[in-house]
C-alpha positions in Angstrom: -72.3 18.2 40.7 -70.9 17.3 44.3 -72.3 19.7 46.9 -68.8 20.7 47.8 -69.6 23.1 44.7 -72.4 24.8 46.7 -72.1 27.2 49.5 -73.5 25.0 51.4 -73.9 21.0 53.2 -76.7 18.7 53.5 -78.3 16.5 56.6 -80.5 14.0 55.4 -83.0 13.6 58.4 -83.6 10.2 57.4 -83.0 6.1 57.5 -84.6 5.7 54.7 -82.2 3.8 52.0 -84.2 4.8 48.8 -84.3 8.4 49.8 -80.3 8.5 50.1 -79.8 7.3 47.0 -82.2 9.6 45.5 -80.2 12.4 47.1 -77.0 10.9 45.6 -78.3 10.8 42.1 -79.2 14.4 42.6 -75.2 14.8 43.2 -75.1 16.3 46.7 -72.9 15.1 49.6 -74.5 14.5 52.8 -74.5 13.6 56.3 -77.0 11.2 57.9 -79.0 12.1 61.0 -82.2 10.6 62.5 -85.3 12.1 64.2 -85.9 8.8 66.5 -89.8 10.7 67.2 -93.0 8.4 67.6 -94.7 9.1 64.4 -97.7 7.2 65.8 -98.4 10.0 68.2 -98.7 12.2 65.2 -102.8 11.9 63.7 -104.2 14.2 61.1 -107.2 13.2 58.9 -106.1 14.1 55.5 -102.7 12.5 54.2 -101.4 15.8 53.1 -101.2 17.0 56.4 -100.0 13.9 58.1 -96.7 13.6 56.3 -96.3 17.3 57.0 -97.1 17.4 60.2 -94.3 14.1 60.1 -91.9 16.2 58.1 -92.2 18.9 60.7 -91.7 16.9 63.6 -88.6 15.5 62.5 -86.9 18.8 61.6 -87.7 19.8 65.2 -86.4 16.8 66.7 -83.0 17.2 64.8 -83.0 20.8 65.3 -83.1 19.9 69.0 -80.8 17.1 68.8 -78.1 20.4 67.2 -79.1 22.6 69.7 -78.1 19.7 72.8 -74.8 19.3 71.0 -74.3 23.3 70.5 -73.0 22.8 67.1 -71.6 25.8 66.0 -71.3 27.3 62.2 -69.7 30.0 61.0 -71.0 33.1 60.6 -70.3 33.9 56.7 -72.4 30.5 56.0 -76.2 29.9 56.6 -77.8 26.6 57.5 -80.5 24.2 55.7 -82.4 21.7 57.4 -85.0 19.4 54.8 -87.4 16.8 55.9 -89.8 14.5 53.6 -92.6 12.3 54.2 -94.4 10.5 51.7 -97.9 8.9 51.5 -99.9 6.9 48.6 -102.0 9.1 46.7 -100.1 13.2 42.9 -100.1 16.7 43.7 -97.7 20.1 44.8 -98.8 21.7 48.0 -96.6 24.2 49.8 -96.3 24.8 53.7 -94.3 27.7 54.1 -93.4 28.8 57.7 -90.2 30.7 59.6 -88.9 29.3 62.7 -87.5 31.4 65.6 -83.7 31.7 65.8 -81.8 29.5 67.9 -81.7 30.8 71.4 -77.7 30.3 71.4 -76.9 31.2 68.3 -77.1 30.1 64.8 -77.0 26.2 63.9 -73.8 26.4 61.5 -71.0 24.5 60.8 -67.8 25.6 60.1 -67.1 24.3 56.2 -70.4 26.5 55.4 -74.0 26.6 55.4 -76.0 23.5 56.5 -80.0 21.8 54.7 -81.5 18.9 56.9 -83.5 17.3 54.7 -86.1 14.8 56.7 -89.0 12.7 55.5 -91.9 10.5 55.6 -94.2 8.6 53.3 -97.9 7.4 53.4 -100.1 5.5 51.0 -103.4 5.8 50.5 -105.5 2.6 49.2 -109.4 3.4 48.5 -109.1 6.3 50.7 -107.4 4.8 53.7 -104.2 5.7 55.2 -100.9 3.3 55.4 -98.1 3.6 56.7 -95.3 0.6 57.4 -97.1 -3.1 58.1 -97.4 -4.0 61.4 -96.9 -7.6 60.6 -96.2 -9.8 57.4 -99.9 -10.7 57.9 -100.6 -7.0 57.4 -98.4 -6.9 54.2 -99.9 -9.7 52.5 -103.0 -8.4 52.9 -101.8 -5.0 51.5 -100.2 -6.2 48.5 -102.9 -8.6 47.8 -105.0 -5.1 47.6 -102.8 -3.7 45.1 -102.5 -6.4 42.6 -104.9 -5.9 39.4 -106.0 -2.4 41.3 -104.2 1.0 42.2 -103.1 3.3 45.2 -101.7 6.5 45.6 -98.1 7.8 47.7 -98.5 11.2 49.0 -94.5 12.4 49.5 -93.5 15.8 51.9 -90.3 17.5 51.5 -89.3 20.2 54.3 -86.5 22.0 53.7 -85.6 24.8 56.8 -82.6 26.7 56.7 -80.6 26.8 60.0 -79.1 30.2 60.1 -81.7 32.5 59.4 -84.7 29.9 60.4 -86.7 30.0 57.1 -88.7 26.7 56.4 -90.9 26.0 53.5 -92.2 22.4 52.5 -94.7 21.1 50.0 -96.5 17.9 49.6 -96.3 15.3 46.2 -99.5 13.1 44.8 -98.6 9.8 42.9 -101.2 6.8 41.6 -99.7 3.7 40.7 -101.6 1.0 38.9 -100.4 -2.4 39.0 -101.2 -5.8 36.7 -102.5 -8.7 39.0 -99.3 -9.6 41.4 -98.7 -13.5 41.9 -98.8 -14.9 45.2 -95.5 -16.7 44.8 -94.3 -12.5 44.5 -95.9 -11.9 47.1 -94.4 -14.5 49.4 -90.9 -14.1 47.9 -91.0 -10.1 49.3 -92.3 -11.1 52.3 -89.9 -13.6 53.1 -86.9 -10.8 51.5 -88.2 -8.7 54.3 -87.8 -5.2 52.7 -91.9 -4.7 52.2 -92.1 -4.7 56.1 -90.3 -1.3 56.4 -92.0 1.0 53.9 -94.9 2.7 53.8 -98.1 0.4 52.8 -95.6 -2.1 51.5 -95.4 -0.7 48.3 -91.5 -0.6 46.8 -92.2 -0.2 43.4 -88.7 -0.2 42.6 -88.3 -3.7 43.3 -87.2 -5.8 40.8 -90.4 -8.5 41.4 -92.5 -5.6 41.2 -91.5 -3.0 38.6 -92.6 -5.1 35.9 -96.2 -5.6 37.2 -96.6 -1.6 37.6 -99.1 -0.3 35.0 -98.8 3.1 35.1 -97.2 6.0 37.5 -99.2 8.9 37.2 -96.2 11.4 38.5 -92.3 10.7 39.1 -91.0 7.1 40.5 -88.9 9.3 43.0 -91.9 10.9 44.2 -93.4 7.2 45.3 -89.7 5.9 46.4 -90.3 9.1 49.0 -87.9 12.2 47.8 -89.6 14.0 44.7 -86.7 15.2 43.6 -88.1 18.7 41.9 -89.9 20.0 44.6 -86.4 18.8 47.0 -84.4 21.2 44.3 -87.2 23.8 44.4 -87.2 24.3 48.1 -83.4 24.1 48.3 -82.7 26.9 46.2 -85.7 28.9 47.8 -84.4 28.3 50.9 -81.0 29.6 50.3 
């Protein structure tokens, strides 16, 4: 069901490829807009709070990026704003927060209520933190990890609605165990190039990976960085 059935439109505040077409199998239209933050600046201790403390910052910085242009909505139709974030580790946890109204006005558009959907995505390998490889060195080294062993994603969705400022998000938990993962895999993703821009590497997705995956202990959209029931939860609540 297209989203042109729904009171309302979607921003996806995100690049991320895997998490747009996660939002297209979940039948919504959407418009693309990104945060363009330094998530490096952005340290917590626990992964559950980084990718929400990620999440968050990215629905401000779009929020921000609305407010600069002075989109307007119209007043019959409220506006939703989601961001995500992801990390490897399974689990719900909600954040739940309301925002102050815009100082000019409501961010709304005119064909109707407005959700910014952002996100971000961490995994967690024998209790440390990764995020995207800093090198192909990095990547090797992170993959060699995996093979024969297991990590976990940790996934946030934020979901803030534009016209009467209500925000809510929650956190997701995956573990993913994997058979042993040949080196000549390993060099053929590393040379593809796509391992480089995800979170610890880990694309599970991929066709020289997904038949080397053991077991997911949770949902494959969770670990690809959009879970897609708590996104539809915190939609609807949101609304």
């Amino acid at each position: 069901m297209a989203s042109t059935a729904y009171p309302f439109k979607i921003i996806l505040g995100s690049k991320s490829k895997a998490r747009r077409e996660i939002l297209e199998q979940m039948g919504y239209e959407f418009t693309i807009m990104t945060a363009d933050i330094d998530e490096k600046a952005i340290r917590k201790e626990k992964p559950e709070d980084l990718v929400m403390a990620l999440a968050e910052a990215k629905a401000d910085a779009i929020i921000s990026k609305l407010q600069i242009a002075d989109i307007q909505v119209n007043d019959s139709e409220p506006t939703l704003l989601i961001s995500a974030d992801t990390v490897c580790i399974p689990f719900f946890k909600p954040a739940e927060a309301t925002l102050p109204k815009p100082p000019n006005g409501d961010l709304r558009t005119d064909a109707g209520p407005t959700i910014l959907i952002t996100g971000d995505q961490v995994v967690v390998y024998e209790g440390m933190v990764r995020e995207k490889p800093s090198s192909k060195e990095e990547a090797r080294r992170y993959m060699k990890d995996y093979s024969g062993s297991k990590a976990s994603t940790v996934s946030s969705v934020l979901v803030t609605n534009l016209q009467t400022g209500f925000r809510k998000g929650e956190w997701d938990k995956v573990e993913i165990l994997f058979d042993e993962i040949p080196d000549e895999t390993i060099d053929k993703l590393i040379e593809e190039g796509a391992v480089l821009g995800v979170a610890g590497g880990l694309i599970i997705e991929h066709p020289l990976i997904l038949p080397l995956v053991k077991e997911v202990v949770g949902t494959t959209d969770s670990v690809m960085g959009l879970p897609k029931a708590v996104a539809e939860r915190l939609i609807s609540e949101s609304l």
